[in-house]
C-alpha positions as CSV (number, residue, x, y, z in Angstrom):
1,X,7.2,20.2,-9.5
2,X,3.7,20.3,-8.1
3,X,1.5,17.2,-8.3
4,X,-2.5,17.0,-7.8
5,X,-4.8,13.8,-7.8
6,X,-7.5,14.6,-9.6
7,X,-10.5,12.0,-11.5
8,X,-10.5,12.6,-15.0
9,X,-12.7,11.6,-18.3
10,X,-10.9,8.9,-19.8
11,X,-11.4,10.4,-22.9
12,X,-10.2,13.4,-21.9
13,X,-6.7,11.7,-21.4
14,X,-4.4,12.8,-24.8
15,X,-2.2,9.8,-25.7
16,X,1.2,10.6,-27.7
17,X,4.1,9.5,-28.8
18,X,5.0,6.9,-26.1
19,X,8.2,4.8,-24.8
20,X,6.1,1.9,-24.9
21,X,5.8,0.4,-28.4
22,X,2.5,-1.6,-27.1
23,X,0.3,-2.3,-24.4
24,X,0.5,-6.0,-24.3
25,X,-1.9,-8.4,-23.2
26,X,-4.3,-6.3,-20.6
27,X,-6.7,-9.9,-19.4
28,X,-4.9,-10.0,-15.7
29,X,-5.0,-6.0,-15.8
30,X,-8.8,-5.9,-16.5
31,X,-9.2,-8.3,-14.3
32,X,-7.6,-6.8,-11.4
33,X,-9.1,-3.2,-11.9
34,X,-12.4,-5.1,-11.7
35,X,-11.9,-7.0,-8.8
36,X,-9.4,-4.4,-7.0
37,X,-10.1,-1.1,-9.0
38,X,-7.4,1.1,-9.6
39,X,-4.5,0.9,-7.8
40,X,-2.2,3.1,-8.6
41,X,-3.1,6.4,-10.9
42,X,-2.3,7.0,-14.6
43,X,0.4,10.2,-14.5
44,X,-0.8,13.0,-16.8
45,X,0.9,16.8,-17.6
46,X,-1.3,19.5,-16.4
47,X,-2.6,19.7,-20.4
48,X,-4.0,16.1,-19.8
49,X,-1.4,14.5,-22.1
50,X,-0.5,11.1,-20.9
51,X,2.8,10.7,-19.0
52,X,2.8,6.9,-17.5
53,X,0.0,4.4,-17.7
54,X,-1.3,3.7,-20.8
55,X,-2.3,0.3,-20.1
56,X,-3.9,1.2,-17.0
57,X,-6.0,3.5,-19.3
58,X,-6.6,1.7,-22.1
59,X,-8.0,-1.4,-19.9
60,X,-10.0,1.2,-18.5
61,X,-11.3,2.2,-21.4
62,X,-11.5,-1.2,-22.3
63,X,-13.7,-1.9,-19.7
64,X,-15.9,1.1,-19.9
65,X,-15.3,3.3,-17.8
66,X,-15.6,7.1,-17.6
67,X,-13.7,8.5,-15.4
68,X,-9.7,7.4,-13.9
69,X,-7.8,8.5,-11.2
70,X,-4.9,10.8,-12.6
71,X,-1.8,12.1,-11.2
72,X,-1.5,15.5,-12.3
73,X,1.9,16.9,-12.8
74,X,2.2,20.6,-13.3
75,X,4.8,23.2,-14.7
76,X,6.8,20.4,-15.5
77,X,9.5,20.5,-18.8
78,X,9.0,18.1,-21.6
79,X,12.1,16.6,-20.4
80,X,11.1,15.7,-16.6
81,X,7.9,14.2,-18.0
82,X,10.3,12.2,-20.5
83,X,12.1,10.8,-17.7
84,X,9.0,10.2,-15.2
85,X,7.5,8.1,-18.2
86,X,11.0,6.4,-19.0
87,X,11.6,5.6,-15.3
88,X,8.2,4.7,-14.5
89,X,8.6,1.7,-17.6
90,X,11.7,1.0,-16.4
91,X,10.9,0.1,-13.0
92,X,8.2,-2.3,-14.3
93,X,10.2,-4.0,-16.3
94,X,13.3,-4.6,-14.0
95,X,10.1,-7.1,-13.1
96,X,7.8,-8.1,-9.9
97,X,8.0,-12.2,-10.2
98,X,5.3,-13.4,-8.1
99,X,7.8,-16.8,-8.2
100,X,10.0,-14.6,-5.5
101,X,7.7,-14.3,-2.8
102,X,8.1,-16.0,0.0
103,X,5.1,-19.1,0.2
104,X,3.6,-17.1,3.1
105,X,2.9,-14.1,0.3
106,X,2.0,-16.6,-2.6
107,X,-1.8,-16.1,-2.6
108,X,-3.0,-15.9,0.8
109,X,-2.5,-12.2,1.2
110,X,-3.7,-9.6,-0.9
111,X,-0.6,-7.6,-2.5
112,X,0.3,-4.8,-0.4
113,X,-1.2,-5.5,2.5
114,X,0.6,-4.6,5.7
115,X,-0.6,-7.5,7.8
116,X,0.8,-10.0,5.6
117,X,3.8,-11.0,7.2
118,X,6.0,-14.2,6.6
């Protein structure tokens, strides 16, 4: 397995068959890649098929823009891309609750920041 960053064309990106049956609500997602950008790259196969982060690309798209950070996995079977996007969906849903933080995390600091310490 051999994985690039790359930026890509959004419409470049070739959305399939997907895990996911739909992208939900994408306000608070628009919002934060407007205020925050992207955070963490859409996953693509090296023939620019979508792998994880469809709703990170569609609110990009929703928004406008032209080009999206991309993780670029290469020589990869159908299979190991079948279980990054399964995993990576997975992991999302097992569910960040911002209710769980501790008050010193709650909205003072930015999410992921390293100085934010309670």
């Amino acid at each position: 397995m051999t994985m690039t960053v790359e930026m890509r064309p959004v419409t470049s990106i070739l959305v399939k068959d997907r895990v996911r049956d739909t992208v939900g609500d994408l306000t608070e997602l628009k919002d934060s890649l407007r205020e925050r950008g992207l955070i963490n790259p859409v996953t693509i196969g090296d023939d620019g098929t979508l792998i994880a982060g469809e709703r990170r690309l569609t609110a990009a798209r929703e928004l406008g823009w032209d080009e999206i950070a991309c993780h670029v996995w290469q020589n990869d079977t159908a299979t190991e891309l079948l279980a990054i996007e399964i995993e990576e969906n997975t992991a999302q849903r097992s569910g960040f609750e911002s209710s769980r933080l501790r008050p010193s995390h709650s909205g003072s600091c930015r999410r992921g920041a390293r100085d934010c310490r309670g």
